[in-house]
Jmol script that loads the backbone (N, CA, C; Angstrom):
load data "model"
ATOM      1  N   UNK A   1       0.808  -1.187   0.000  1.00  0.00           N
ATOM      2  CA  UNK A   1       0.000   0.000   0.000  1.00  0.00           C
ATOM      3  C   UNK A   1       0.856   1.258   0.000  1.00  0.00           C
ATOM      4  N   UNK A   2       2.070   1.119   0.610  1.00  0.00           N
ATOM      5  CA  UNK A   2       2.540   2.367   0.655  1.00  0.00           C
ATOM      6  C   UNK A   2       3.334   2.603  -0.323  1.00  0.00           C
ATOM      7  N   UNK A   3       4.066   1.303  -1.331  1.00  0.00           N
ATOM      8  CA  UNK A   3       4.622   1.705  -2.553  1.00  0.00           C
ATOM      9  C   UNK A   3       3.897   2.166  -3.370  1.00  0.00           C
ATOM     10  N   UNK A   4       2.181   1.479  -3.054  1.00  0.00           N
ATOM     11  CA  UNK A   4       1.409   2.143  -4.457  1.00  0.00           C
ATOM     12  C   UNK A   4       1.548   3.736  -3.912  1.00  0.00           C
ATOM     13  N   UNK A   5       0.821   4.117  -2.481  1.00  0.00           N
ATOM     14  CA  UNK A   5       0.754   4.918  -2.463  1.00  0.00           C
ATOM     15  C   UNK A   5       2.320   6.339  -2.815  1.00  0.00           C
ATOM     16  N   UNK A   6       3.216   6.100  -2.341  1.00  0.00           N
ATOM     17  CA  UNK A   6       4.369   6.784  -2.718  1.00  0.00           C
ATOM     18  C   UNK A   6       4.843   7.207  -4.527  1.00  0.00           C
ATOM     19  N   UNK A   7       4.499   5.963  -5.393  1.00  0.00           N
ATOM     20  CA  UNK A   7       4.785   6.081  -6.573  1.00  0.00           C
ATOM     21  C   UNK A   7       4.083   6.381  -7.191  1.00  0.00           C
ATOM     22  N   UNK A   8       2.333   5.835  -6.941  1.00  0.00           N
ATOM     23  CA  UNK A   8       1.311   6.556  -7.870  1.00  0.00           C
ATOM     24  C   UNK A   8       0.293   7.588  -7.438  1.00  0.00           C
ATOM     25  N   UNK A   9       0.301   7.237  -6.139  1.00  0.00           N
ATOM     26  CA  UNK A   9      -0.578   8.265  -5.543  1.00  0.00           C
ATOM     27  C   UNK A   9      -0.656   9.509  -5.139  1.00  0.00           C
ATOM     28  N   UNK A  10       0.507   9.904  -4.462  1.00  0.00           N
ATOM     29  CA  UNK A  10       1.041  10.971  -3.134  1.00  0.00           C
ATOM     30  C   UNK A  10       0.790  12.434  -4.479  1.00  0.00           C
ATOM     31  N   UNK A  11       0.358  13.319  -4.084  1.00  0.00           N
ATOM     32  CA  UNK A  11       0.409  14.513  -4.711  1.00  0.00           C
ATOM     33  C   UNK A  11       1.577  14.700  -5.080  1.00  0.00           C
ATOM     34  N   UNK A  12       2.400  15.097  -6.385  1.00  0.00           N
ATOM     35  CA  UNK A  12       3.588  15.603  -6.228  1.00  0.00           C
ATOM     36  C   UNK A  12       4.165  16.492  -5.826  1.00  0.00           C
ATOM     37  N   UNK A  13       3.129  17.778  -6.561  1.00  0.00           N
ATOM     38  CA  UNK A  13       3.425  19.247  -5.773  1.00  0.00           C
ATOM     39  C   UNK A  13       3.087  19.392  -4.319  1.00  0.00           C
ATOM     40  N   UNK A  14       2.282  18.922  -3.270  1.00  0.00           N
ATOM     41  CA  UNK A  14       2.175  18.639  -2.180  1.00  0.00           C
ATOM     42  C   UNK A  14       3.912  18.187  -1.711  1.00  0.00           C
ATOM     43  N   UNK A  15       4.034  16.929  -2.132  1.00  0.00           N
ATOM     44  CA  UNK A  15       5.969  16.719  -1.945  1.00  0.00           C
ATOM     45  C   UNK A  15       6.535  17.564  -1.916  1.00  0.00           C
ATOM     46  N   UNK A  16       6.632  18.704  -2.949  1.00  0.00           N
ATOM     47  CA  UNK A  16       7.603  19.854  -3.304  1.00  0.00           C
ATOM     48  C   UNK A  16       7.260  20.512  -2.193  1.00  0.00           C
ATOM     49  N   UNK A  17       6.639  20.742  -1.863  1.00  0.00           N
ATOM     50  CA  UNK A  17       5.946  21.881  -0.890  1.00  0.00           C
ATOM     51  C   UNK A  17       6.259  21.339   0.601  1.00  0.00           C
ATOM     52  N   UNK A  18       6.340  20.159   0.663  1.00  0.00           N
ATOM     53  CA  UNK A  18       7.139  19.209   2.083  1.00  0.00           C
ATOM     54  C   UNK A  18       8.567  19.850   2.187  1.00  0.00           C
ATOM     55  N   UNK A  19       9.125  19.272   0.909  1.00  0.00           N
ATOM     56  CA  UNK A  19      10.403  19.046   0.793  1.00  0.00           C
ATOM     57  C   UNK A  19      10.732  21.049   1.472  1.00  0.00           C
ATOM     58  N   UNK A  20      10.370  22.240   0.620  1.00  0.00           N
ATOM     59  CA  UNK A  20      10.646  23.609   1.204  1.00  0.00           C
ATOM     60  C   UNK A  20      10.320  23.549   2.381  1.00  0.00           C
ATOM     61  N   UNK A  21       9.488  22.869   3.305  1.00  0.00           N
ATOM     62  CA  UNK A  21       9.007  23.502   4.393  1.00  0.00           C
ATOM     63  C   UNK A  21       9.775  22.639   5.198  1.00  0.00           C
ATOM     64  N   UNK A  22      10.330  21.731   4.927  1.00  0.00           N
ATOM     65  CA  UNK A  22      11.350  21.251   6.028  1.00  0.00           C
ATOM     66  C   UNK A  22      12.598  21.266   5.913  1.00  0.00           C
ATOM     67  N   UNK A  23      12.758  21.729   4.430  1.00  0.00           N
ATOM     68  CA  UNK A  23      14.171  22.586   4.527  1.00  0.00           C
ATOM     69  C   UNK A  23      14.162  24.160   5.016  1.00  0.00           C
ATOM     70  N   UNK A  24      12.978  24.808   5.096  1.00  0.00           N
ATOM     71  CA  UNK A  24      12.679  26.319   5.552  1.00  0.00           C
ATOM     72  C   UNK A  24      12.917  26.287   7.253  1.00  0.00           C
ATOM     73  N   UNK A  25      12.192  25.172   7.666  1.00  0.00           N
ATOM     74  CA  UNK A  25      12.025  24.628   8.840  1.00  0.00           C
ATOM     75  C   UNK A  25      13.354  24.020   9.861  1.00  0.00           C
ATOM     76  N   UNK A  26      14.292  23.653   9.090  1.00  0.00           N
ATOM     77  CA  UNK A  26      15.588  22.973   9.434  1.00  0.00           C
ATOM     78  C   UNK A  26      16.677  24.074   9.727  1.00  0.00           C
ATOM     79  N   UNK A  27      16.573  25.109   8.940  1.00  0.00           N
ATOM     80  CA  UNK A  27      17.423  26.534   8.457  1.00  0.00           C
ATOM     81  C   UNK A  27      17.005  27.237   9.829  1.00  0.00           C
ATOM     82  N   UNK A  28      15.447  27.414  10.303  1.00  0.00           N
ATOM     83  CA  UNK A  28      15.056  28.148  11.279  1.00  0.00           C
ATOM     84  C   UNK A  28      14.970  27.112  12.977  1.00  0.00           C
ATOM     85  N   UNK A  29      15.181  26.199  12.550  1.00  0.00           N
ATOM     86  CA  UNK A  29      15.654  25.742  14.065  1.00  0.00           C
ATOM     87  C   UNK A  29      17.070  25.207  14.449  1.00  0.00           C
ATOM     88  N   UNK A  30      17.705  25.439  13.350  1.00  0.00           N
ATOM     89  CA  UNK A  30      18.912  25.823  13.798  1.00  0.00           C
ATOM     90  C   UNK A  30      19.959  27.358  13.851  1.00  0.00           C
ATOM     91  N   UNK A  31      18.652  28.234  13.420  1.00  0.00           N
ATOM     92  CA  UNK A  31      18.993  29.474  13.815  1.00  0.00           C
ATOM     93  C   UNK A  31      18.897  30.198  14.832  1.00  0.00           C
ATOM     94  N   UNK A  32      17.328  29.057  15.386  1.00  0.00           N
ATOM     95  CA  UNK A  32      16.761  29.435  17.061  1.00  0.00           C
ATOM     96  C   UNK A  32      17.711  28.857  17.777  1.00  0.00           C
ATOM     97  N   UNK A  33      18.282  27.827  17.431  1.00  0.00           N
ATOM     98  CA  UNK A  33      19.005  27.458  18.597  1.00  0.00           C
ATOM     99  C   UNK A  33      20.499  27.618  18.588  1.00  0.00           C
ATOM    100  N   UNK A  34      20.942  28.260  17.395  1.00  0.00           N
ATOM    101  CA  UNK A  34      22.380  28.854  17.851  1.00  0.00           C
ATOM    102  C   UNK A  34      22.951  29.956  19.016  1.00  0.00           C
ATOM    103  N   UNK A  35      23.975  29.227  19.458  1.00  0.00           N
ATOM    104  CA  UNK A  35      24.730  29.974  20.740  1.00  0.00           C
ATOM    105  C   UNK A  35      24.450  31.591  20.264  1.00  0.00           C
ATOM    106  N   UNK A  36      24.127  32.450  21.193  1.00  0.00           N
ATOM    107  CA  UNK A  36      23.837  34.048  20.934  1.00  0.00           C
ATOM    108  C   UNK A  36      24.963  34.643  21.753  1.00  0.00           C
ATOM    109  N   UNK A  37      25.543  35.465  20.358  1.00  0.00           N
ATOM    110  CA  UNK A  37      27.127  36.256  20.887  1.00  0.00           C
ATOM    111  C   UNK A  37      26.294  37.475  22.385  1.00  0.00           C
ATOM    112  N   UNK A  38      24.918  36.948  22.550  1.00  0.00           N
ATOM    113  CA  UNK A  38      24.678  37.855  23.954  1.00  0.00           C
ATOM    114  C   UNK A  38      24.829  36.976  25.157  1.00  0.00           C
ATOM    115  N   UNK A  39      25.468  35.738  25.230  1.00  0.00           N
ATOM    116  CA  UNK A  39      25.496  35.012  25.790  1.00  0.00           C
ATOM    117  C   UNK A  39      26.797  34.439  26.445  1.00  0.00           C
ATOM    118  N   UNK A  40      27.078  33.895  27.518  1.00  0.00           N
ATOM    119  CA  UNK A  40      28.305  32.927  27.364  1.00  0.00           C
ATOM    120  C   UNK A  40      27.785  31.410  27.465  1.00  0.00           C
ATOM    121  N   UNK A  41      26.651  30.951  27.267  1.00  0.00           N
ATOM    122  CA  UNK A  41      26.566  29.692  27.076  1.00  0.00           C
ATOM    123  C   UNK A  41      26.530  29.614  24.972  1.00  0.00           C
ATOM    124  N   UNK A  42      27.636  28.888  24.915  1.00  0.00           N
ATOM    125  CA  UNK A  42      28.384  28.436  23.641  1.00  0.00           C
ATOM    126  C   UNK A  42      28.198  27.268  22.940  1.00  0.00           C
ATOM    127  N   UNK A  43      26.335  26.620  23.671  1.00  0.00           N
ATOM    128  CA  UNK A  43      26.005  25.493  23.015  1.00  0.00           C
ATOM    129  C   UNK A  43      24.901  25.670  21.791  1.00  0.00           C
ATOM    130  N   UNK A  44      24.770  24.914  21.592  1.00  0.00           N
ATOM    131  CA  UNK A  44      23.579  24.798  20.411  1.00  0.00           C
ATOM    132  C   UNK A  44      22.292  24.101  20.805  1.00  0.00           C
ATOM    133  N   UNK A  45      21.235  24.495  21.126  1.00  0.00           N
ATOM    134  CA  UNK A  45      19.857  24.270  21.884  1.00  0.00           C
ATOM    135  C   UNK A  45      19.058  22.967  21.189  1.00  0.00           C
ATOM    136  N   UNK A  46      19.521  23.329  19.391  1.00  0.00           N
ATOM    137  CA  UNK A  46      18.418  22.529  18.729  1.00  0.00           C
ATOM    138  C   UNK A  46      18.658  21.706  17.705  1.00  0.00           C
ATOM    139  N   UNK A  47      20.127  20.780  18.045  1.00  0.00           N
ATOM    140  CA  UNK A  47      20.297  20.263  16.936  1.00  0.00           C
ATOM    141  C   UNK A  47      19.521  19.031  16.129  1.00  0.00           C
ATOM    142  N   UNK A  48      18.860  18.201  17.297  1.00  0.00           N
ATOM    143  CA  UNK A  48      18.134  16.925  17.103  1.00  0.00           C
ATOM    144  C   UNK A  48      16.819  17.628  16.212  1.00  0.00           C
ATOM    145  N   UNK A  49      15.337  18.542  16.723  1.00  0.00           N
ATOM    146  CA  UNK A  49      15.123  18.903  15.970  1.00  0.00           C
ATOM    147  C   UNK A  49      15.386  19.415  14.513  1.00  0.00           C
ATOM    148  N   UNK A  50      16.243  19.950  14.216  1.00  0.00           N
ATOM    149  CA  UNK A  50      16.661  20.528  12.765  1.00  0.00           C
ATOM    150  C   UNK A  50      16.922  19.189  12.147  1.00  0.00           C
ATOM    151  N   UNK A  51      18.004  18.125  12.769  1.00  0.00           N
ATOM    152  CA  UNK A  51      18.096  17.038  12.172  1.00  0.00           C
ATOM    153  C   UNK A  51      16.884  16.315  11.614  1.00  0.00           C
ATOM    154  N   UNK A  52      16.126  16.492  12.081  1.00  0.00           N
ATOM    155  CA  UNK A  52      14.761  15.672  12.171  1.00  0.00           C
ATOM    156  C   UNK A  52      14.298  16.089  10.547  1.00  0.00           C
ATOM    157  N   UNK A  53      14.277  17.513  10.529  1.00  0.00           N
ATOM    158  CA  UNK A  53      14.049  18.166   9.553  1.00  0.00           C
ATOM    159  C   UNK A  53      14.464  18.137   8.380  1.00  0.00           C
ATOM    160  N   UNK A  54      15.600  18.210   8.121  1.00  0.00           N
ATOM    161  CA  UNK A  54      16.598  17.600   7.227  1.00  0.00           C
ATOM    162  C   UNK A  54      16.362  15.898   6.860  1.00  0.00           C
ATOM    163  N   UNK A  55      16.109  14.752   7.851  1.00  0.00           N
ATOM    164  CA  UNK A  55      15.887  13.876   7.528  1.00  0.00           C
ATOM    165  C   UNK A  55      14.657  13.702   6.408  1.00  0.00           C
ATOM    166  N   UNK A  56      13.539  14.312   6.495  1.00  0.00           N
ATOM    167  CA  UNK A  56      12.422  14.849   6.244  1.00  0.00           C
ATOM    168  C   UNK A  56      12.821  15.241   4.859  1.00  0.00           C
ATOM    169  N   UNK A  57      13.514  15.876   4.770  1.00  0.00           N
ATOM    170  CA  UNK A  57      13.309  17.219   3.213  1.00  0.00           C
ATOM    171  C   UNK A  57      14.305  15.557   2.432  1.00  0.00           C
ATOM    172  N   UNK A  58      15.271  15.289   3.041  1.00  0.00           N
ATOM    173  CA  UNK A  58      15.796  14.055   2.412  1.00  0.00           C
ATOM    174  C   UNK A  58      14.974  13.160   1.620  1.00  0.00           C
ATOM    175  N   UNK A  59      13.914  12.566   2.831  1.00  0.00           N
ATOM    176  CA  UNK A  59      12.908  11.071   2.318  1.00  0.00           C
ATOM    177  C   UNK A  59      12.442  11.823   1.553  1.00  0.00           C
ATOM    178  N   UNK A  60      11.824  13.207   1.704  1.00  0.00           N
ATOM    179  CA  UNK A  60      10.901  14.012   0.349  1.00  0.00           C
ATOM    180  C   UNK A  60      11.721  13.635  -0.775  1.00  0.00           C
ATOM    181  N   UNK A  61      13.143  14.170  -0.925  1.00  0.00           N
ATOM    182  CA  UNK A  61      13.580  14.211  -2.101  1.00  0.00           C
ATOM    183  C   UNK A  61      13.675  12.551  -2.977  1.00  0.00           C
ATOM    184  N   UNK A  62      13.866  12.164  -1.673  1.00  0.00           N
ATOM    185  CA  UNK A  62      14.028  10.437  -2.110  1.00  0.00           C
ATOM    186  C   UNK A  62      12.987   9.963  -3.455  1.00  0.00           C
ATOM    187  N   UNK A  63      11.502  10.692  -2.683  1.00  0.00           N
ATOM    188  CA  UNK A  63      10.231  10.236  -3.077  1.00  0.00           C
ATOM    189  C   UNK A  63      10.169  11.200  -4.621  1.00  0.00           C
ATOM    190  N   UNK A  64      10.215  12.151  -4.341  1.00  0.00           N
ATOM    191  CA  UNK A  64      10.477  13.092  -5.989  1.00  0.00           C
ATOM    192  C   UNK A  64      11.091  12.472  -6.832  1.00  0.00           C
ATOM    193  N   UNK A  65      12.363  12.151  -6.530  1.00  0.00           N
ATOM    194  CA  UNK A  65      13.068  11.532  -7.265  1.00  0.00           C
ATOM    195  C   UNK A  65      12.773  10.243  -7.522  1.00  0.00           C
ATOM    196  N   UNK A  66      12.236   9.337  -7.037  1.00  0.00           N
ATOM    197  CA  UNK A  66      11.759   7.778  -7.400  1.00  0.00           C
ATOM    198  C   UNK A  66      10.313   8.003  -8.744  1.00  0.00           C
ATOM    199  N   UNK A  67       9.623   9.260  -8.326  1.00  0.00           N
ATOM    200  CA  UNK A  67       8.697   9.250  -9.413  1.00  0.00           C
ATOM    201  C   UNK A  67       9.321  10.009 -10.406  1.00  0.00           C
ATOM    202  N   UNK A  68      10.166  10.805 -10.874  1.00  0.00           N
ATOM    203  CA  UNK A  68      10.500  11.369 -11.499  1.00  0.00           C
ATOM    204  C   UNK A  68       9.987  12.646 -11.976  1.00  0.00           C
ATOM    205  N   UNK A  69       9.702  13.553 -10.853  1.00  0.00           N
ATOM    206  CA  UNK A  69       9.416  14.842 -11.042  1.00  0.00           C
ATOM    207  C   UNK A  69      10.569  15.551 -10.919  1.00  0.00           C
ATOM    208  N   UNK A  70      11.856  15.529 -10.219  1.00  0.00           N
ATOM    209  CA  UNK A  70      13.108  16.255 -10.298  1.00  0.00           C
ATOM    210  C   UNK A  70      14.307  16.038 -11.889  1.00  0.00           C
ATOM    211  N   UNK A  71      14.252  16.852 -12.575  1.00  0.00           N
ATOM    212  CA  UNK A  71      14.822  16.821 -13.659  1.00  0.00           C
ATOM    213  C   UNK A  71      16.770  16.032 -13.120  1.00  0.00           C
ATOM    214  N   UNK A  72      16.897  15.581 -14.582  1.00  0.00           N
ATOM    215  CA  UNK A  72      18.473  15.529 -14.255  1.00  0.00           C
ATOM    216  C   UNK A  72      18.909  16.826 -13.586  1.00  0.00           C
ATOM    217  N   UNK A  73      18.777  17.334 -14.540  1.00  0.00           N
ATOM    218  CA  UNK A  73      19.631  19.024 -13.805  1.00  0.00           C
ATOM    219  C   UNK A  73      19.236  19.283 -12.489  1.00  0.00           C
ATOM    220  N   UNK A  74      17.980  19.520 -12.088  1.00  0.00           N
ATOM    221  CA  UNK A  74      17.358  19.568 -10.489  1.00  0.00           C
ATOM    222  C   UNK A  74      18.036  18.961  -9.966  1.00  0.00           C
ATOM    223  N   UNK A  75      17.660  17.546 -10.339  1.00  0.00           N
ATOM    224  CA  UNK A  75      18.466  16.793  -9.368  1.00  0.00           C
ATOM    225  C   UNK A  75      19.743  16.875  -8.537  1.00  0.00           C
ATOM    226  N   UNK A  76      20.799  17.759  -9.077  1.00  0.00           N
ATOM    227  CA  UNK A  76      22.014  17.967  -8.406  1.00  0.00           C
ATOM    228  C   UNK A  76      21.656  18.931  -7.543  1.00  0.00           C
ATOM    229  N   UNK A  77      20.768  19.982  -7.944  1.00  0.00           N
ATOM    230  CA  UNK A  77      20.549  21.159  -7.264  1.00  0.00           C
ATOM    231  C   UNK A  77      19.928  20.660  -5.282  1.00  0.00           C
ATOM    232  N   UNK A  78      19.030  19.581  -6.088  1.00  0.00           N
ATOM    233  CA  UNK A  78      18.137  19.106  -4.550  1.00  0.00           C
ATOM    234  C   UNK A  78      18.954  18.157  -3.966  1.00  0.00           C
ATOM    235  N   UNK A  79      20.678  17.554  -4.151  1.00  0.00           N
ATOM    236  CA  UNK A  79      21.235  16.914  -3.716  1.00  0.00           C
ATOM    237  C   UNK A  79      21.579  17.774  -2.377  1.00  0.00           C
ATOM    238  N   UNK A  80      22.508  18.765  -3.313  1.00  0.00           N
ATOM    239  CA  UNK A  80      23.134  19.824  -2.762  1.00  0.00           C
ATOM    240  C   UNK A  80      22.649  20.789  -1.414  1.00  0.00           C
ATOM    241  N   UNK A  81      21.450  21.025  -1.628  1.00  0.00           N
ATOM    242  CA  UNK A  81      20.383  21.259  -0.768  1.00  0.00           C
ATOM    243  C   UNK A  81      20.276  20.529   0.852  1.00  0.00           C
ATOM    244  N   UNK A  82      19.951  18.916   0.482  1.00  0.00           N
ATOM    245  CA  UNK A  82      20.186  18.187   1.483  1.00  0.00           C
ATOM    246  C   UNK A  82      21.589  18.493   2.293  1.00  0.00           C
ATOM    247  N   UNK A  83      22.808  18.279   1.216  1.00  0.00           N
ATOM    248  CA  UNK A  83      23.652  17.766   1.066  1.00  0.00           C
ATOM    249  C   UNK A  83      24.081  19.305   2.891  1.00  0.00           C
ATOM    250  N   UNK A  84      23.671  20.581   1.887  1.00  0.00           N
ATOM    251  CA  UNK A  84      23.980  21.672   3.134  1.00  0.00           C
ATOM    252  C   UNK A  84      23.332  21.748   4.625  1.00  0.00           C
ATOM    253  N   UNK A  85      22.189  21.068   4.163  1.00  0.00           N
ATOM    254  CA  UNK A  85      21.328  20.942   5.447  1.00  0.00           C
ATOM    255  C   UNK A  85      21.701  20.158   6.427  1.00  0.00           C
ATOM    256  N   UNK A  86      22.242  19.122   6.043  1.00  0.00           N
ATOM    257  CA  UNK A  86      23.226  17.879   6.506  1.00  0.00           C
ATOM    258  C   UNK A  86      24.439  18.747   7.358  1.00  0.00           C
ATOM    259  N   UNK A  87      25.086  19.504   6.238  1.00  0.00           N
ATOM    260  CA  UNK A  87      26.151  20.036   6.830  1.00  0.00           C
ATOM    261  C   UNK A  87      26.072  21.107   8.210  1.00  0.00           C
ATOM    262  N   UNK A  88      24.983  21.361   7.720  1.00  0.00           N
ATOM    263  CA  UNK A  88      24.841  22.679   9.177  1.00  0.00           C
ATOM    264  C   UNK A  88      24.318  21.980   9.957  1.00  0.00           C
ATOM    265  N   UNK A  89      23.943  20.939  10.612  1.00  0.00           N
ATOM    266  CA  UNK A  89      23.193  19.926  11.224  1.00  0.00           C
ATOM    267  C   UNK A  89      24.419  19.411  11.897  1.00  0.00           C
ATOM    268  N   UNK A  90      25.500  18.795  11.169  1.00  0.00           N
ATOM    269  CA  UNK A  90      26.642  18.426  11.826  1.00  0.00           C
ATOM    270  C   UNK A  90      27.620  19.534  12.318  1.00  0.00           C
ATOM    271  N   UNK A  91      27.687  20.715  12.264  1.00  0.00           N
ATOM    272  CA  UNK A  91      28.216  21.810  12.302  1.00  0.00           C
ATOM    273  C   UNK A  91      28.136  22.060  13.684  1.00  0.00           C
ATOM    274  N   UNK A  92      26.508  22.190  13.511  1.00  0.00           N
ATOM    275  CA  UNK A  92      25.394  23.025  14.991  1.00  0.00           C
ATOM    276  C   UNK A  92      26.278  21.728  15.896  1.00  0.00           C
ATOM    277  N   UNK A  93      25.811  20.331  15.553  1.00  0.00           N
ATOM    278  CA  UNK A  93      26.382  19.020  16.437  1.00  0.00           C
ATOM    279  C   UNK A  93      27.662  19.271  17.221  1.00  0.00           C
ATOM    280  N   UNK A  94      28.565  19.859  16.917  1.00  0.00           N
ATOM    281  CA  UNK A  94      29.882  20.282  17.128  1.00  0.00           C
ATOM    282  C   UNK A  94      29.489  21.464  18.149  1.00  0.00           C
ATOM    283  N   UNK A  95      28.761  21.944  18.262  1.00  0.00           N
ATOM    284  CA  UNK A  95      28.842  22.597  19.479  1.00  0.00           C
ATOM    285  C   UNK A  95      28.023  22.543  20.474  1.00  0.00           C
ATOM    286  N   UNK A  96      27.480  21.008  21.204  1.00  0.00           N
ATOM    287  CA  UNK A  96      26.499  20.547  22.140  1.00  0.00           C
ATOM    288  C   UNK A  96      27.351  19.714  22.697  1.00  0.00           C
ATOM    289  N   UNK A  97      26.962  19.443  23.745  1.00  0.00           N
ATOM    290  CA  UNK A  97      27.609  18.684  24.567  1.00  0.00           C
ATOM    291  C   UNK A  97      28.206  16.758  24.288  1.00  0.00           C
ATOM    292  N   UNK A  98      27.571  16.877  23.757  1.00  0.00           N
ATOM    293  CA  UNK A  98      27.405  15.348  22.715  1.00  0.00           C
ATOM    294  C   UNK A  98      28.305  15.286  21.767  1.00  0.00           C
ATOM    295  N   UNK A  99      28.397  16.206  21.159  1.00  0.00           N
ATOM    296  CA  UNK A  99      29.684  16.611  20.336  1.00  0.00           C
ATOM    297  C   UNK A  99      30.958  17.014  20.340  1.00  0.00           C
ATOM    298  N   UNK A 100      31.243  17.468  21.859  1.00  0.00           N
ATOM    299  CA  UNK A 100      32.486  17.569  22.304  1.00  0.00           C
ATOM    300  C   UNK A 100      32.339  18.589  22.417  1.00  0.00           C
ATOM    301  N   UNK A 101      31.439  20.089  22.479  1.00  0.00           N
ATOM    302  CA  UNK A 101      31.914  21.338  23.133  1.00  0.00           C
ATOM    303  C   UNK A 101      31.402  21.348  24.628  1.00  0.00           C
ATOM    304  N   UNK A 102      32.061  22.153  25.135  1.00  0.00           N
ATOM    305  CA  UNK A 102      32.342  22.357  26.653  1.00  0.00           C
ATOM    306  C   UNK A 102      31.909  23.727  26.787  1.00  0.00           C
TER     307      UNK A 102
END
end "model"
wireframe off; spacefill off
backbone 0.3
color backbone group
């Protein structure tokens, strides 16, 4: 049921519209929760959320891409995308306690 549903069913533009809002969503909770130069606590509040988020805009893209609404060319563009969201996700990680900042 859920392959039919994923490959023939799922709205596509609904997807697209996932995929921005949890990459919009990932960008802004790891902006809420960065260390504030008004501060001396030097951790990062929200990295598990944002991750969450990013996981999210990922499976979206997964699913775009299995039906073939992301062009070749897109396609690198929405790699890349993940690919940064990922990166600031492990970034923010680096400064929580879990990650080794102090």
């Amino acid at each position: 049921e859920y392959s039919r549903h994923n490959f023939e069913i799922a709205d596509t533009k609904m997807l697209m519209r996932h995929f921005e809002d949890a990459e919009k969503e990932c960008q802004a909770i790891l902006a809420a929760g960065a260390p504030s130069s008004h501060s001396d606590d030097l951790l990062h509040k929200c990295v598990l959320p944002a991750y969450d988020q990013c996981i999210k805009a990922s499976h979206v893209f997964n699913l775009l891409d299995a039906r073939g609404v992301i062009s070749v060319t897109e396609r690198q563009s929405y790699i890349l995308r993940v690919r940064n969201l990922s990166k600031a996700c492990g970034e923010a990680f680096l400064l929580t306690e879990a990650g080794g900042a102090q």
